[in-house]
GULO-346850 format. One record per residue (C-alpha): residue in three letters; x, y, z; residue number from 0. Coordinates in steps of 0.25 Angstrom, whole numbers, padded with zeros to 4 digits, m for minus. Layout:
# GULO-346850
[ALA,[X,Y,Z],NUM]
...
END
This chain:
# GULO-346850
[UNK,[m0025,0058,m0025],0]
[UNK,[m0020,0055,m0040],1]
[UNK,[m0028,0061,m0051],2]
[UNK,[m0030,0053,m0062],3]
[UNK,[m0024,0059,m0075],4]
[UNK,[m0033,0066,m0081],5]
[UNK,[m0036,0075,m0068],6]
[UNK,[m0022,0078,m0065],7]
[UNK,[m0021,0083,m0080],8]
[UNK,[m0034,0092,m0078],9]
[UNK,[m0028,0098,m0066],10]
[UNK,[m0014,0101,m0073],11]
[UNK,[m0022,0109,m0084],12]
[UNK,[m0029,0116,m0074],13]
[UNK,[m0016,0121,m0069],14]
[UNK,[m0012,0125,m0085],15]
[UNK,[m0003,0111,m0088],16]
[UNK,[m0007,0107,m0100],17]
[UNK,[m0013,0094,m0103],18]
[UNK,[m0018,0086,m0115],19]
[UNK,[m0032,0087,m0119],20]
[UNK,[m0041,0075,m0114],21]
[UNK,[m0053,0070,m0108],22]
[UNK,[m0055,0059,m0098],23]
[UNK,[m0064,0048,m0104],24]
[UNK,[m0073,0037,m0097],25]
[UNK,[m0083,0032,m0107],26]
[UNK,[m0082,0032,m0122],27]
[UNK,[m0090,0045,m0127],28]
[UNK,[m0080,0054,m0117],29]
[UNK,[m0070,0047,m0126],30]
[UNK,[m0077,0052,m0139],31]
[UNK,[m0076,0066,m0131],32]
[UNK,[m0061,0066,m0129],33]
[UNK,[m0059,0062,m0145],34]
[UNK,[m0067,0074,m0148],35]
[UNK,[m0060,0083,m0138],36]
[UNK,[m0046,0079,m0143],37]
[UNK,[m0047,0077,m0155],38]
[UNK,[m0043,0067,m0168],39]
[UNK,[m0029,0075,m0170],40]
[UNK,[m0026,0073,m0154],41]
[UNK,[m0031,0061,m0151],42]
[UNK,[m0028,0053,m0141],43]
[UNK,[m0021,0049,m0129],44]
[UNK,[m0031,0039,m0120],45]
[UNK,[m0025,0037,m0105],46]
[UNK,[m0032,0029,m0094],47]
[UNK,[m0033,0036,m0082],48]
[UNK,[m0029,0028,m0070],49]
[UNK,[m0021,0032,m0057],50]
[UNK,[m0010,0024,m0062],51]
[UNK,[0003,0026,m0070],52]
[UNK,[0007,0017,m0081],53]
[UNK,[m0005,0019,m0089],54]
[UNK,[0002,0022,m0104],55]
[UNK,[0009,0006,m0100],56]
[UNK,[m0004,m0001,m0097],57]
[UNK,[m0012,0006,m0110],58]
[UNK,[m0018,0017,m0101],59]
[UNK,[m0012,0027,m0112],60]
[UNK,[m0018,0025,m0127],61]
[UNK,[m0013,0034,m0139],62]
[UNK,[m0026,0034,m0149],63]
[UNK,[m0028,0041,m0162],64]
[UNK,[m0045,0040,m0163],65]
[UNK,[m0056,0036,m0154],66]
[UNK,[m0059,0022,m0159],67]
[UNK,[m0042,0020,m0151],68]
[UNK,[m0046,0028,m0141],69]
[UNK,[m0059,0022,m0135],70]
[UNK,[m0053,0008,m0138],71]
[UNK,[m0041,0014,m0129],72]
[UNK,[m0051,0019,m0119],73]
[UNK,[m0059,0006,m0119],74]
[UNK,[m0047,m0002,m0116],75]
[UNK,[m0042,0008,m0105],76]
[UNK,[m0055,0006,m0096],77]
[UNK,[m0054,m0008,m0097],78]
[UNK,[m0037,m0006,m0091],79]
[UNK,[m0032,m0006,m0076],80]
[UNK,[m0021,0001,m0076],81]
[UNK,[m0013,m0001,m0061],82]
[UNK,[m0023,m0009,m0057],83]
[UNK,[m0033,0003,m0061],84]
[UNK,[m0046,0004,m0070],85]
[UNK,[m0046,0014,m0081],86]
[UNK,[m0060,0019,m0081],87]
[UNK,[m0055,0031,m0089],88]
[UNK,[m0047,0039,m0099],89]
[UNK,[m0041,0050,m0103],90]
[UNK,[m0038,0056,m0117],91]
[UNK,[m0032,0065,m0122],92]
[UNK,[m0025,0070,m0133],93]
[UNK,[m0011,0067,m0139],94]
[UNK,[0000,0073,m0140],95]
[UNK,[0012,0074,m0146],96]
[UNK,[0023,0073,m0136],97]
[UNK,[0036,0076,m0139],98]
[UNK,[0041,0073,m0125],99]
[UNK,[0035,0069,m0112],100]
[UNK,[0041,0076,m0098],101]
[UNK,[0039,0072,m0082],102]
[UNK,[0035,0082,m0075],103]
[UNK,[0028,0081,m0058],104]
[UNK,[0027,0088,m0046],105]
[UNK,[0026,0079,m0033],106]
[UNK,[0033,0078,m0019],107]
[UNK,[0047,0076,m0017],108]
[UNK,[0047,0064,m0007],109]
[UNK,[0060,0069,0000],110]
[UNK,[0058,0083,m0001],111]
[UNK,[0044,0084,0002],112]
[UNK,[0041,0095,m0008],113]
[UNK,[0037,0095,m0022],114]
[UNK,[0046,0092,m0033],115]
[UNK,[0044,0093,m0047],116]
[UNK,[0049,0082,m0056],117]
[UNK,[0053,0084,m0070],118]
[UNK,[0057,0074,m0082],119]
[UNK,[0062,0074,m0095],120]
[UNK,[0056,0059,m0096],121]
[UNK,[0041,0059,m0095],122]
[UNK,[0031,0048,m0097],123]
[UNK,[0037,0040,m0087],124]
[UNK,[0036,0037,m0074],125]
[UNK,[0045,0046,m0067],126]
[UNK,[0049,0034,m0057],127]
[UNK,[0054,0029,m0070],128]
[UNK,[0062,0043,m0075],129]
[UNK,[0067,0045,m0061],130]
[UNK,[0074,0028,m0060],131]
[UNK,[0078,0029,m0076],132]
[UNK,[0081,0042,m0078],133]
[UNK,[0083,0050,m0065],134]
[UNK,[0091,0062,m0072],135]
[UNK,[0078,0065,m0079],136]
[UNK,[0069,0067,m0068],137]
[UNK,[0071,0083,m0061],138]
[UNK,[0065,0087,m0050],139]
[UNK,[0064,0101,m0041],140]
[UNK,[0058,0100,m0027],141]
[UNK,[0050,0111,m0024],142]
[UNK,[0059,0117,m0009],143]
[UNK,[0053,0131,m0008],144]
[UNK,[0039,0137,m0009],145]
[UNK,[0042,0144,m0023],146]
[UNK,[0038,0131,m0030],147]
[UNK,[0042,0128,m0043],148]
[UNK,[0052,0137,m0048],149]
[UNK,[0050,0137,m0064],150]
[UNK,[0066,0138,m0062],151]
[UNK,[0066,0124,m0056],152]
[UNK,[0059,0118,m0069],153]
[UNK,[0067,0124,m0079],154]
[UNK,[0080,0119,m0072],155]
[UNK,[0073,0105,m0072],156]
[UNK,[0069,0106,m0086],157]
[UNK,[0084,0110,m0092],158]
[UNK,[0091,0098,m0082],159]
[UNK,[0082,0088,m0088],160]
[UNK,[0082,0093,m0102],161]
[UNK,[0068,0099,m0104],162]
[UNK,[0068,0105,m0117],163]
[UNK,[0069,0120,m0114],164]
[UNK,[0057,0124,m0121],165]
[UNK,[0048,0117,m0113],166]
[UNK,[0053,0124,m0101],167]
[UNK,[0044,0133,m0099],168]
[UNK,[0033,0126,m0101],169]
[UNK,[0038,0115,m0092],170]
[UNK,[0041,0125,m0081],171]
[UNK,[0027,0129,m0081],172]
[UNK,[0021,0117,m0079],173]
[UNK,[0029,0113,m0068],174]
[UNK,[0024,0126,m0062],175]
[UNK,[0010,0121,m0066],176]
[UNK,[0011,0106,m0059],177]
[UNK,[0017,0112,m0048],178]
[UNK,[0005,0119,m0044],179]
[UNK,[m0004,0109,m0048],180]
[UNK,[0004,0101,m0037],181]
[UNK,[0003,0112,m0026],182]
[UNK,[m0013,0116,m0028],183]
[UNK,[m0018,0102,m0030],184]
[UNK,[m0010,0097,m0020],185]
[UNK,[m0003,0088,m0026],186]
[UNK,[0006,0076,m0024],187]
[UNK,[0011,0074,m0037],188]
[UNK,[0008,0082,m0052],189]
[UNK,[0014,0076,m0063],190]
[UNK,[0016,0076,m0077],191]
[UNK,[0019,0063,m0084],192]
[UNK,[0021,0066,m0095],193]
[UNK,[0023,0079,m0097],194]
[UNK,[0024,0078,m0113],195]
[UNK,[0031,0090,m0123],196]
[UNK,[0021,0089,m0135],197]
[UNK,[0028,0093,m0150],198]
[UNK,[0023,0107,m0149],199]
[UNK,[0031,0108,m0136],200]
[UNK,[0020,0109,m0127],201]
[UNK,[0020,0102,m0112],202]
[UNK,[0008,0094,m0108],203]
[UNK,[0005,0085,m0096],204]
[UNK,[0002,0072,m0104],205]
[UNK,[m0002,0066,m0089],206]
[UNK,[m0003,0071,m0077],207]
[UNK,[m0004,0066,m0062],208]
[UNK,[m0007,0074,m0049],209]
[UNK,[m0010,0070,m0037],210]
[UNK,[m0015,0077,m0025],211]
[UNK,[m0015,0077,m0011],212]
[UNK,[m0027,0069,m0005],213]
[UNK,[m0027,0078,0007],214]
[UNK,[m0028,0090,m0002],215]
[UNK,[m0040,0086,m0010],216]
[UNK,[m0051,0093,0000],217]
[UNK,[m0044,0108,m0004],218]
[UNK,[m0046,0103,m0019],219]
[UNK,[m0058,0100,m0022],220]
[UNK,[m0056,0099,m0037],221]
[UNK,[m0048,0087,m0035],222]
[UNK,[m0058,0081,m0024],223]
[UNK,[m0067,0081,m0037],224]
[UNK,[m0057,0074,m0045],225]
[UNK,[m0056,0062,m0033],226]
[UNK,[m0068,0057,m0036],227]
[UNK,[m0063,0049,m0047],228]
[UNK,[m0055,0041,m0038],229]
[UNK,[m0063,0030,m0032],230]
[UNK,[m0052,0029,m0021],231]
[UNK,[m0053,0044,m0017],232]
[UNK,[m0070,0045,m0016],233]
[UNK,[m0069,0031,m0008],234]
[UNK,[m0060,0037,0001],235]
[UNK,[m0069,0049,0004],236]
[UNK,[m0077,0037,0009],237]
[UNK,[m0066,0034,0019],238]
[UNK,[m0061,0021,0008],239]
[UNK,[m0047,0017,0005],240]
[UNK,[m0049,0011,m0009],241]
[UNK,[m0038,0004,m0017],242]
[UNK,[m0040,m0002,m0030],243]
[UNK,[m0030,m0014,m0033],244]
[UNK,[m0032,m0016,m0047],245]
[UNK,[m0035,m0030,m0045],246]
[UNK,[m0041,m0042,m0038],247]
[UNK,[m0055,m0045,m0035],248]
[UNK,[m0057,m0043,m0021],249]
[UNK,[m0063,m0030,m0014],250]
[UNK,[m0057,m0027,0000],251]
[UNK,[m0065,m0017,0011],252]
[UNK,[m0057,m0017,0023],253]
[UNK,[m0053,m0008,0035],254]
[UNK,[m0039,m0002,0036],255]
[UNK,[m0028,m0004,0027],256]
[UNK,[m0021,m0015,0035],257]
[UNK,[m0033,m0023,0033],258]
[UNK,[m0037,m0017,0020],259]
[UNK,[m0021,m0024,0017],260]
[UNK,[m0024,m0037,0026],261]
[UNK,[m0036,m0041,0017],262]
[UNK,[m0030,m0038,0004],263]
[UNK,[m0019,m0050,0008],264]
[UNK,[m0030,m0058,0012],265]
[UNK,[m0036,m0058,0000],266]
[UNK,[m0024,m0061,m0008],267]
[UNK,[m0022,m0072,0000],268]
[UNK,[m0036,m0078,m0001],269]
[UNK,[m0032,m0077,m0018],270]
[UNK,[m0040,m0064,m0023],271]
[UNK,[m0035,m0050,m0023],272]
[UNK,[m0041,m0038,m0019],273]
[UNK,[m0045,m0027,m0030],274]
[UNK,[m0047,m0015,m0022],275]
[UNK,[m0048,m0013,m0006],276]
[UNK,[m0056,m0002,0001],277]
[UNK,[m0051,0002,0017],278]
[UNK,[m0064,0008,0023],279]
[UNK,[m0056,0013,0036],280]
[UNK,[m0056,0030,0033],281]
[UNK,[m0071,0028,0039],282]
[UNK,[m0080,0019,0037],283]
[UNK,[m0095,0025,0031],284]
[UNK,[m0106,0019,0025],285]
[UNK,[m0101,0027,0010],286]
[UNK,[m0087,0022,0011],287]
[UNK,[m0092,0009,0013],288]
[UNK,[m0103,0009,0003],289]
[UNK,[m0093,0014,m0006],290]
[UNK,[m0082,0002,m0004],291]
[UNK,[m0093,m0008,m0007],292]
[UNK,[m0098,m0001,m0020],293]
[UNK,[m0085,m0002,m0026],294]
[UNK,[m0083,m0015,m0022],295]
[UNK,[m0095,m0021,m0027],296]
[UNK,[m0094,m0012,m0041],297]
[UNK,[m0080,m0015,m0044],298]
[UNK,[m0081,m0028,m0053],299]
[UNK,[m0067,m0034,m0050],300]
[UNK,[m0070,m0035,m0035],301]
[UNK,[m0077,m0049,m0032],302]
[UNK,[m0075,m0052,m0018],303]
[UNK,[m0075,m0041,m0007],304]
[UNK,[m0067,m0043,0007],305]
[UNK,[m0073,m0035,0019],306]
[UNK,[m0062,m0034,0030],307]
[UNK,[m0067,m0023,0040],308]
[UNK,[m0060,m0023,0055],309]
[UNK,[m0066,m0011,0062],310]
[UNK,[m0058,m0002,0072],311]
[UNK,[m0063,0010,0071],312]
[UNK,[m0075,0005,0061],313]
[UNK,[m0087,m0004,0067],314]
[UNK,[m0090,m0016,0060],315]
[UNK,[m0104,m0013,0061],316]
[UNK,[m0103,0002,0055],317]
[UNK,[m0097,m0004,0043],318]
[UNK,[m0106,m0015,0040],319]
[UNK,[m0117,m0006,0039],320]
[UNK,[m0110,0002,0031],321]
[UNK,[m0107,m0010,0021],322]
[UNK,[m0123,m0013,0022],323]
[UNK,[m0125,0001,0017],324]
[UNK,[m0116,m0001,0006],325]
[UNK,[m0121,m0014,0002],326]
[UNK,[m0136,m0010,0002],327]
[UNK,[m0133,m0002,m0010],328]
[UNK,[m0129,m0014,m0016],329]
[UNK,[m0144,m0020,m0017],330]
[UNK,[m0139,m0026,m0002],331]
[UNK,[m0129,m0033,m0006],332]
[UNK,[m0115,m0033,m0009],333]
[UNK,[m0114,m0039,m0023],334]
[UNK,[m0100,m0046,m0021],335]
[UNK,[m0095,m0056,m0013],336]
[UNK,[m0090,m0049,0001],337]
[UNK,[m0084,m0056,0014],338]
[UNK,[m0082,m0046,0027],339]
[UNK,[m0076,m0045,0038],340]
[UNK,[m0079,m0037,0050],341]
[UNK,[m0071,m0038,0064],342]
[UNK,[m0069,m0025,0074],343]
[UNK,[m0078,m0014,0081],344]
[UNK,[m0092,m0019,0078],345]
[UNK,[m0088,m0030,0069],346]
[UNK,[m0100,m0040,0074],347]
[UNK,[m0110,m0031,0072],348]
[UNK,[m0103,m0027,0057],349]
[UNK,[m0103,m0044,0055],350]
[UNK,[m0118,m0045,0059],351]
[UNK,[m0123,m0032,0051],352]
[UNK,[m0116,m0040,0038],353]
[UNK,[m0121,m0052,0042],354]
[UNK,[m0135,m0048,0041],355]
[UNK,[m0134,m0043,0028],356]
[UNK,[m0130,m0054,0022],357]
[UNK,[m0114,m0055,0022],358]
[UNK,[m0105,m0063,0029],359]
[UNK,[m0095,m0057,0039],360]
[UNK,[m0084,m0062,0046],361]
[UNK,[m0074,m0059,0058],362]
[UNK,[m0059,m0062,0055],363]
[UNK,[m0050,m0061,0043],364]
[UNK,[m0050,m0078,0041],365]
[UNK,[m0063,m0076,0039],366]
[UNK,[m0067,m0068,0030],367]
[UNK,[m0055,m0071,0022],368]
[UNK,[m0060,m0086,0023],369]
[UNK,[m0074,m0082,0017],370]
[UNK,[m0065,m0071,0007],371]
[UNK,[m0059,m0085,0001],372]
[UNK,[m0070,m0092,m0001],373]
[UNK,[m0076,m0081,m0010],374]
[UNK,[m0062,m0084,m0018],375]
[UNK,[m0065,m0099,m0020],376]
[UNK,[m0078,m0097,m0024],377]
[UNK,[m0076,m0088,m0035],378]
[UNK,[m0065,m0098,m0040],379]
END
């Protein structure tokens, strides 16, 4: 599970790394909060928070010097996708003055299999970037033995990349710091991008990522909490797969990936695109159900929805009741254009159940994608 920003950070400073002051902003009165909170002299930095990287080149980062800049900022940013990603909301914090800006991350090595810390003089970029065009400035020490991370270790990486000597010792106890923050959340990467020196000569984590083991998350229960801002995570609790494409107009609700990846070729080739698919084969329940039809009824770039369900394991039956359920909450009716499909275990009695209430059910793939086309022509 990534963390978005602004949670990663609030872990860091729980473990003593020090981070910028800031509050996380939805609406506009929280924004008058965080201007009160910072203050005139040290305001304002506004950052969209999205699981993505790139934001400062999209505009998704804003230097602003009063409120007026900083809610036009924010106004913009919630109207941005950045990846592909919505920005429903910010983060502010104050500015700083940086003097120099250092990498700084704990993850797995690939080829060792053990955790490695990897150090920069050249932060504030992608350390893809660093390691392709400049590879001399990227250190590194794998983690072979059960002692850790040796404070020895960081200072010999610090002196061969040139780190100035007087931030040595804070550097070293940072390390120490994102180290075990990477070992008792269960991490699979902590990092500190960038890791800037302000001219007082102080070191803060300007940004922060972390991500944990999805696995881990029942002995944390803290960061089961912090989930539940990810619309992919609470629908996969519901036994859901979703994955948000950015863009298209189509909803898909299938079963199993390799149909899930069928019908997403299909739609292309009948000339629309999908905006986001949900795979409904973790268990099917009338919740997870209910909840793949909500959100693609709610989400207002979805026009057309494509029902492809082949049941194995699942009856057709079970899952048009289900569906029904869902619906009925909708004033009993689903309130956009949807063609389904139902073929396997039970699949006559699903077709007759949906039948009933109103919605047209067919058999095989040429046919519903037939149908699916139509719906495409008539829009035009």
């Amino acid at each position: 599970m990534d963390l978005y920003e602004h949670q990663a950070k609030a872990i860091f400073q729980q473990y003593g790394i020090p981070i910028p002051r800031g509050l996380v902003v939805r609406d506009e009165s929280s924004l008058e909060a965080a201007f009160s909170a910072i203050g005139q002299d040290s305001f304002g930095v506004v950052k969209a928070q999205v699981l993505a990287g790139g934001r400062g080149k999209a505009g998704g980062i804003k230097v602003v010097d009063s409120l007026p800049q900083a809610l036009e900022a924010f106004q913009n940013m919630l109207r941005m996708r950045i990846k592909g990603l919505p920005v429903d909301m910010v983060l502010v914090e104050e500015r700083l003055n940086i003097k120099n800006e250092y990498f700084i991350s704990i993850t797995i090595d690939p080829e060792a299999s053990l955790p490695v810390l990897l150090l920069s003089p050249r932060g504030g970029m992608d350390i893809e970037e660093v390691a392709t065009e400049f590879p001399s400035a990227l250190g590194k020490h794998v983690m072979e033995s059960s002692e850790g991370l040796p404070s020895f270790a960081v200072m010999e990486l610090a002196r061969g990349l040139g780190f100035p000597a007087e931030l040595w010792g804070e550097l070293i106890d940072i390390a120490g710091k994102l180290y075990k923050v990477f070992c008792e959340e269960e991490a699979t990467l902590a990092e500190v991008n960038p890791l800037v020196e302000t001219v007082p000569g102080r070191l803060i984590a300007a940004d922060g990522r972390l991500s944990v083991d999805d696995n881990a998350l029942f002995r944390h229960p803290g960061l089961s909490e912090l989930k539940k801002e990810f619309k992919e995570m609470s629908l996969k609790d519901k036994g859901l797969d979703y994955i948000d494409l950015g863009t298209g107009d189509a909803g898909l609700l299938c079963v199993g990936a390799g149909m899930t990846m069928l019908t997403m070729d299909l739609v292309a080739q009948a000339g629309a695109r999908a905006r986001c698919f949900l795979d409904v084969s973790h268990g099917i329940s009338a919740e997870g159900l209910s909840a793949a039809l909500e959100l693609l009824a709610s989400d207002p770039e979805i026009k057309y929805v494509l029902v492809n369900m082949f049941g194995g394991l699942s009856r057709m039956d079970e899952i048009a009741t289900f569906m029904l359920q869902g619906i009925k909450t909708m004033r009993g009716q689903f309130p956009k254009p949807m063609v389904i499909r139902f073929q396997g275990t039970n699949a006559e009695g699903g077709r007759r159940l949906m039948m009933e209430a109103g919605y047209d059910v067919y058999t095989e793939l040429e046919e519903v994608m037939d149908k699916f086309g139509e719906l495409l022509k008539g829009a035009k």
